[in-house]
C-alpha positions as CSV (number, residue, x, y, z in Angstrom):
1,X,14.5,17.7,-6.7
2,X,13.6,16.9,-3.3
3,X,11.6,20.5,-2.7
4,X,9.9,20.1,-5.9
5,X,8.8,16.1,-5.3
6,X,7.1,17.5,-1.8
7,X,5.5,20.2,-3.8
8,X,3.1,18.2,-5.8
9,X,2.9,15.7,-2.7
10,X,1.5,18.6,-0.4
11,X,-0.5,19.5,-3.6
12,X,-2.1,15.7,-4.1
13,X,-3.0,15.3,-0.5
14,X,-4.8,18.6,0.1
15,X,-6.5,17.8,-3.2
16,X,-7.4,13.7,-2.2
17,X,-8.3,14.7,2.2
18,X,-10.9,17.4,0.4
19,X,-12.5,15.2,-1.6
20,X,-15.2,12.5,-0.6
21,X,-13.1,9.3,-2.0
22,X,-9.7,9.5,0.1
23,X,-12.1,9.2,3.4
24,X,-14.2,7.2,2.2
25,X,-11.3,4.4,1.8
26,X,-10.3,5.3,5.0
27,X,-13.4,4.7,6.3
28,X,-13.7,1.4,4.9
29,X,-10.5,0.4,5.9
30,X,-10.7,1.1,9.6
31,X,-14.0,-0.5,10.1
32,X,-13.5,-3.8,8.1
33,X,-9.7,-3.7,10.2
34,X,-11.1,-2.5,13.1
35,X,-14.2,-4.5,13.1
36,X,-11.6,-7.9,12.7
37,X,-9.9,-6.9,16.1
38,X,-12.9,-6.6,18.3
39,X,-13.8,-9.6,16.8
40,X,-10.1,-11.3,18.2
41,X,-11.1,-9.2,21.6
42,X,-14.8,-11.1,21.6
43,X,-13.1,-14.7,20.9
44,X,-10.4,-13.7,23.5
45,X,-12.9,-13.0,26.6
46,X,-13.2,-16.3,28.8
47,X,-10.2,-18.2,27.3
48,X,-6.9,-19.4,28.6
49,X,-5.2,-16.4,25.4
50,X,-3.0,-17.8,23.1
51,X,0.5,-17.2,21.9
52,X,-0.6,-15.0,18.9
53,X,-0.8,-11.8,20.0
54,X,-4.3,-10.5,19.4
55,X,-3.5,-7.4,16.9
56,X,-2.0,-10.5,14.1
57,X,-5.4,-10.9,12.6
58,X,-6.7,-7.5,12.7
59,X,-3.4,-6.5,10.5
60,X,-3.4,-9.6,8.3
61,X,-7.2,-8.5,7.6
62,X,-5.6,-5.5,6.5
63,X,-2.6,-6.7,4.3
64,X,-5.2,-8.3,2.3
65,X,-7.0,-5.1,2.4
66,X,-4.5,-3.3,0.8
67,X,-4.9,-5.3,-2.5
68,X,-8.2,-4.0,-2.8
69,X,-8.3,-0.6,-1.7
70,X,-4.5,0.5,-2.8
71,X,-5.8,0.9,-5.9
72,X,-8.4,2.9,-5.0
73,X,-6.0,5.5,-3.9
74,X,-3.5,5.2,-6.6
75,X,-5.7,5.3,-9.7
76,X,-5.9,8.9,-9.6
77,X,-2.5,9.4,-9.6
78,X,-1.7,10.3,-13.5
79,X,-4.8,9.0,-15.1
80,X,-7.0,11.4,-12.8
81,X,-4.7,14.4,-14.2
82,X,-6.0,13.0,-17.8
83,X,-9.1,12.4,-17.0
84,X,-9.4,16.4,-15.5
85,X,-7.6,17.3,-18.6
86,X,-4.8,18.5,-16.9
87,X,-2.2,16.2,-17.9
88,X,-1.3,18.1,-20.7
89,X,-0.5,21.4,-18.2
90,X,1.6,19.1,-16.1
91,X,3.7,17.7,-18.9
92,X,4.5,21.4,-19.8
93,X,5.3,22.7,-16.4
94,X,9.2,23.4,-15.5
95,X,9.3,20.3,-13.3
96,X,11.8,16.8,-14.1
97,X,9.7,13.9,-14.4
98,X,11.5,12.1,-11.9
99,X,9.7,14.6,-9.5
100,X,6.6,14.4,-10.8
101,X,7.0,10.7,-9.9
102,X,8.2,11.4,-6.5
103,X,5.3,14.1,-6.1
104,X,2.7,11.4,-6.9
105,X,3.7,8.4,-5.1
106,X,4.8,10.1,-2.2
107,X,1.2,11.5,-2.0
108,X,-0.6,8.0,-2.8
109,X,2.1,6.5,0.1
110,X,1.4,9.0,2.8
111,X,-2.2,8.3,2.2
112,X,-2.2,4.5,2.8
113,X,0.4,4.8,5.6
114,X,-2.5,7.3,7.1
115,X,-4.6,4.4,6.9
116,X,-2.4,1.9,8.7
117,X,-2.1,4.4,11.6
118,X,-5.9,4.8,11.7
119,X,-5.5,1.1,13.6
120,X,-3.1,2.4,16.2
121,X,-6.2,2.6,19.0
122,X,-5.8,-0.9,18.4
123,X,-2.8,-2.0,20.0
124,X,-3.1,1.1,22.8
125,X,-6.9,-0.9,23.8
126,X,-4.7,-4.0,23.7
127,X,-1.7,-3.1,26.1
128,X,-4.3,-2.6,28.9
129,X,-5.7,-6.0,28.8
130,X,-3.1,-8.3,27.7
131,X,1.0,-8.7,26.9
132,X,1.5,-6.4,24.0
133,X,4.6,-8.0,22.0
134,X,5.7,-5.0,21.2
135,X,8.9,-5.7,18.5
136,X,6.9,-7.9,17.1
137,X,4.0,-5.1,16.8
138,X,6.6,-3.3,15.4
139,X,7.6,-5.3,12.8
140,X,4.2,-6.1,11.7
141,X,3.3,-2.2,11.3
142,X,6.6,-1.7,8.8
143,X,5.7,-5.0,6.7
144,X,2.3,-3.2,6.2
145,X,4.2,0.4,5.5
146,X,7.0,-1.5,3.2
147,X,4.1,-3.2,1.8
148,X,2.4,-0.1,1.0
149,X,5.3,1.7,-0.4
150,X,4.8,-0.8,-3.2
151,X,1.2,-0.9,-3.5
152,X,2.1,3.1,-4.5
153,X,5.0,2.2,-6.5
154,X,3.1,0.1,-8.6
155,X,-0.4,2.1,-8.7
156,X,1.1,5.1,-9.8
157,X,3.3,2.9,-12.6
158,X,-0.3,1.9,-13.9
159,X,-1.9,5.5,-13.4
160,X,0.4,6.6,-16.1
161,X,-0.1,3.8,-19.2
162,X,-3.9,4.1,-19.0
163,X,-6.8,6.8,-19.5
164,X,-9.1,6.6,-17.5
165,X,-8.6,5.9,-13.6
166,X,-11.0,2.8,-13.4
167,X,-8.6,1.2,-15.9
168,X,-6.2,2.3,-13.4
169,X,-7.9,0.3,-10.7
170,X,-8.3,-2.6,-12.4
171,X,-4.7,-3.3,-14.0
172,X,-3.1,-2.4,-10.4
173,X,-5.5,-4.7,-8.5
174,X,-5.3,-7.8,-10.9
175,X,-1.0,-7.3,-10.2
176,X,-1.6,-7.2,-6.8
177,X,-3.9,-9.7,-6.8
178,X,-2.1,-12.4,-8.8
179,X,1.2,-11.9,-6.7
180,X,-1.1,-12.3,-3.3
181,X,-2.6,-15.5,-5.2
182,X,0.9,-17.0,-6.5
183,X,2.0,-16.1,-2.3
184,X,-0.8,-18.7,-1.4
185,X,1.0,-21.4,-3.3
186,X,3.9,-21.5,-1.1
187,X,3.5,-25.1,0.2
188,X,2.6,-26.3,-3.4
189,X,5.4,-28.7,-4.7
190,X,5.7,-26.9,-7.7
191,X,4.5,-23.3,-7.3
192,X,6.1,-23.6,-4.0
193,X,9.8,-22.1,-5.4
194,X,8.5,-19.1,-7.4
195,X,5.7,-18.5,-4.4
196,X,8.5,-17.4,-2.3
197,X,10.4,-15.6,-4.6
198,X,7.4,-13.0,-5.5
199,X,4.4,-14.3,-3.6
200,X,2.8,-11.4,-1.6
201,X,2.2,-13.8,1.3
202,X,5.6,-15.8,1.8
203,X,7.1,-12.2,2.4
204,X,4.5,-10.2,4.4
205,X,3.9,-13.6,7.1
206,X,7.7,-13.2,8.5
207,X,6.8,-9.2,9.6
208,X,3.6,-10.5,11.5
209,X,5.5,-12.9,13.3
210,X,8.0,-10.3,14.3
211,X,10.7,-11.5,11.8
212,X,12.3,-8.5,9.8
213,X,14.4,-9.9,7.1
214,X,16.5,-7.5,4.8
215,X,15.2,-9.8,1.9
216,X,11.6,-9.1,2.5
217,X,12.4,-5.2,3.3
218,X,14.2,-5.4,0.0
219,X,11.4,-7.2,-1.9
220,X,8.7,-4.8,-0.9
221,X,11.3,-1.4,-1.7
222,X,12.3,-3.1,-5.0
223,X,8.8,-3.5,-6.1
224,X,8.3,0.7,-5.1
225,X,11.4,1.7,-6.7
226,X,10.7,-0.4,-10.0
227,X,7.3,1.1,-10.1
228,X,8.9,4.2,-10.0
229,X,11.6,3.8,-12.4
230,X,8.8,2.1,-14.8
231,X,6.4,5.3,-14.6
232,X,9.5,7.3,-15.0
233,X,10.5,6.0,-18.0
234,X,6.9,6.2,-19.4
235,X,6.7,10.1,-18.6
236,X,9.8,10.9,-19.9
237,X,8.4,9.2,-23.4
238,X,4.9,10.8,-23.0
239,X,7.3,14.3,-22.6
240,X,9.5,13.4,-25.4
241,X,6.7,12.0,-28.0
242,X,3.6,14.3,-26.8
């Protein structure tokens, strides 16, 4: 299973780092990140520092990132298969679906954590000119990656019950985008209970502060693992029905 899941990830990744798109996301991604940090270095120069270490705002740029560009990535997943007319040839091939799933979002996952390592130079510039925090850098860098994981989960859930990969986009970005909105009701009196049980933000804000709690960890893998099981369930139907 494992050998086979690999397969069509080495296969998805030559395919996305050979075409235009996949950099071009990258490319966006590390300058709007990268662009927020030497802002925090510019704001830094002259003052008395601060107990936020300066890399917090440059990642948070990015978390907030990753609701716009994930989908980018993951929208090819299934529905660019369909779209090639290939989706019919992959149905057909001698492979379980459960590693077709693997295969994809392994491939969509490997690609955003490519672009969360693009801001590495970050903390590296950052360690020669100030105290780097560096458990709490840490922990920031695997919210991001956990948060990733189900950014892919997700996308590649959505790739699979649409045609077209701009339908894709959209239906993955408006679920990540209402559970970053429903986060941002977390002091609310009312939303307040139901913004920290599935709010993007109320999760992701303990990793930047350095706080890994198995909660969180678990929130982010649960949402991966349901996409997973979700798109699983729908291939196996698309396999079984035609």
């Amino acid at each position: 299973m494992l050998s086979a899941g690999l397969a069509i990830a080495r296969r998805d990744l030559l395919a996305s780092f050979t075409a235009p798109a996949a950099w071009l996301v990258l490319a966006g991604w590390t300058l709007v990140v990268n662009t927020v940090f030497a802002f925090s270095l510019y704001q830094f120069a002259g003052t008395a520092g601060s107990d936020v270490p300066l890399y917090v705002t440059a990642l948070w740029s990015g978390a907030f990132l990753l609701v716009l560009l994930a989908p980018a990535v993951t929208m090819a997943s299934f529905a660019g298969e369909r779209a090639q007319g290939t989706m019919q040839l992959l149905l057909t091939v001698p492979v379980r679906e459960i590693d077709l799933v693997i295969g994809k979002f392994l491939a969509a996952w490997l690609t955003l954590v490519a672009m969360i390592a693009a801001t590495l130079p970050q903390p590296v510039i950052l360690a020669f000119i100030s105290e780097l925090g560096g458990p709490q850098l840490a922990a920031g860098y695997l919210g991001l990656v956990l948060a990733a994981a189900a950014c892919a989960g997700i996308g590649v859930w959505m790739s699979l019950l649409v045609d077209t990969p701009i339908a894709a986009y959209v239906l993955t970005f408006g679920i990540l985008a209402v559970l970053t909105l429903v986060g941002l009701g977390e002091g609310d009196q009312f939303l307040g209970p139901v913004a920290r049980a599935i709010g993007w933000t109320p999760r992701l804000t303990p990793f930047l502060r350095g706080i890994v709690d198995a909660g969180n960890c678990c929130y982010f893998l649960g949402l991966a693992v349901a996409g997973c099981a979700l798109a699983h369930g729908v291939l196996r139907a698309k396999r079984i029905h035609g």
